[in-house]
N, C-alpha and C positions, 0 to 999 in steps of 0.2 A: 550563320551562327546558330547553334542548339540551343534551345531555350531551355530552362535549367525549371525541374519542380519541384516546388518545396510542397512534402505529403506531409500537414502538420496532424491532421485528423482523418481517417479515412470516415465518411458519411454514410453509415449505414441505415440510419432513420434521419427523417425529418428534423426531431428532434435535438439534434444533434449537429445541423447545419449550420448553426454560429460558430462551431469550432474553429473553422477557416477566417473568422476574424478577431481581433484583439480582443474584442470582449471575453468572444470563445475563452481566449487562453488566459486570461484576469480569472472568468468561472474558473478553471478548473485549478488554478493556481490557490484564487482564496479556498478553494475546497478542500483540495490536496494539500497544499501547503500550512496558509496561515491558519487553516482550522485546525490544522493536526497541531500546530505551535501554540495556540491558542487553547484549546483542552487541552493542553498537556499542561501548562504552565498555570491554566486556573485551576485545575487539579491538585497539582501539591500538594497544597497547605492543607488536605482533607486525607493523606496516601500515610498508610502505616508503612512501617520499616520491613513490612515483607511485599509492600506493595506492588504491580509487573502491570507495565505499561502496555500495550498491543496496540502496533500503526499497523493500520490492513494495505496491504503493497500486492506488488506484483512484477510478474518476470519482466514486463515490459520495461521496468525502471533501470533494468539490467542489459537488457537484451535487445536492440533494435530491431522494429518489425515496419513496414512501410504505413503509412498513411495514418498513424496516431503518435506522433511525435510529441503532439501538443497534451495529450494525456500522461505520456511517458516519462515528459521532461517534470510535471507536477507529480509522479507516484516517487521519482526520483528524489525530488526534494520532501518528500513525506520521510522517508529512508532517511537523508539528512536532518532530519529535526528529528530524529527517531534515535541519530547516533550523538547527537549534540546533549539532548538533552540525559543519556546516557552515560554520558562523559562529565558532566555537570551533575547530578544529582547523584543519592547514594541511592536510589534505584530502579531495578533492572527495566531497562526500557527496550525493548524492541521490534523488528517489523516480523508478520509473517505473510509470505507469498501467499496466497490462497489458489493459485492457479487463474486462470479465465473463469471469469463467473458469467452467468446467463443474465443479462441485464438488457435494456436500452441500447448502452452503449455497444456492446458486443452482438446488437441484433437478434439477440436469445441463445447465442451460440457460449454452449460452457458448461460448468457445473451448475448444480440448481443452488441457489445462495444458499437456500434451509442446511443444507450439507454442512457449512463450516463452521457451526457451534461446537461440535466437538474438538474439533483443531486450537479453536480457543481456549476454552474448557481444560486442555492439557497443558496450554502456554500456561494458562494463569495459575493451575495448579498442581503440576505435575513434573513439567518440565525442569532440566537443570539451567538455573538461571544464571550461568557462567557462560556458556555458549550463545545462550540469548541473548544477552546483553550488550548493547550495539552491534546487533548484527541483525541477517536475517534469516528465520528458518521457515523452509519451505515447505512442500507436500509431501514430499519423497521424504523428507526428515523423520516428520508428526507421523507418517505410516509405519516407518523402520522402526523407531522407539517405542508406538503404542501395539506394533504388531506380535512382537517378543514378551508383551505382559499378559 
C-alpha cells in the first residue's frame, strides 16, 4: 500500500519547523485568522463612514501550491473574515493579494515587502470601494487601474 503525504507546510527555514504540528497550525490560524477577526471587530467603534478595511492575503488562499497547506488554509480564512465582516457592516472591507512577499516564510523569495505601501495607499484611497468590497483585489488589478492615471 502507498503511503499517502500530507504537505501542510513546506520547511524552508528553521523557523518555521513547527508547522508540521498542531501548534504550527493554531500559530498561523490565531494570526491569520482570529487576528484579523479580532482587529477588525475592535476597530469599529473608532471607523468613519468612509472608512476601508485592508486583510493582507494571498493567491495561496486561492490557489493550491504543495507543501503550505497549513498557511493557505489560515490566509483563506482571513478572506473569510474579510467578507463576513463586509457583509455585516456598512463598510467596505476587503482583501488585497500582495503577491509572495520576501519573508521567513518564503525563504526571501518574492517581492521586497517595502513595495506594497503603495498598493494600499490606493485601496484605502483611491480605489472604487464597490468592487472591493468583499472581495479581493490583487496585483494585476492595483497596476491596471493606477497604471491609466
Amino acid at each position: 500500500m502507498a503511503s499517502i503525504r500530507l504537505p501542510l507546510c513546506r520547511v524552508r527555514t528553521e523557523v518555521h519547523a513547527e508547522c508540521h504540528t498542531l501548534q504550527g497550525v493554531v500559530a498561523y490560524w490565531q494570526t491569520n485568522v482570529r487576528g484579523v477577526y479580532a482587529t477588525i471587530r475592535e476597530s469599529l467603534p473608532y471607523l468613519t463612514g468612509a472608512a476601508r478595511v485592508l486583510v493582507p492575503t494571498g493567491r495561496v488562499a486561492r490557489e493550491p501550491q504543495s507543501g503550505i497547506g497549513t498557511y493557505a488554509v489560515s490566509k483563506a480564512g482571513a478572506e473569510a473574515v474579510a467578507r463576513g465582516f463586509a457583509v455585516d457592516t456598512e463598510y467596505t472591507v476587503g482583501a488585497l493579494d500582495l503577491d509572495q512577499l520576501a519573508t521567513e516564510l518564503t525563504g526571501g523569495h518574492g517581492r521586497d515587502p517595502s513595495t506594497i505601501g503603495p498598493m494600499f495607499y490606493w485601496a484605502a484611497t483611491a480605489a472604487d470601494p464597490t468592487p472591493l468590497d468583499g472581495s479581493v483585489t490583487d496585483l494585476k488589478t492595483w497596476k491596471q487601474e493606477t497604471r491609466s492615471r
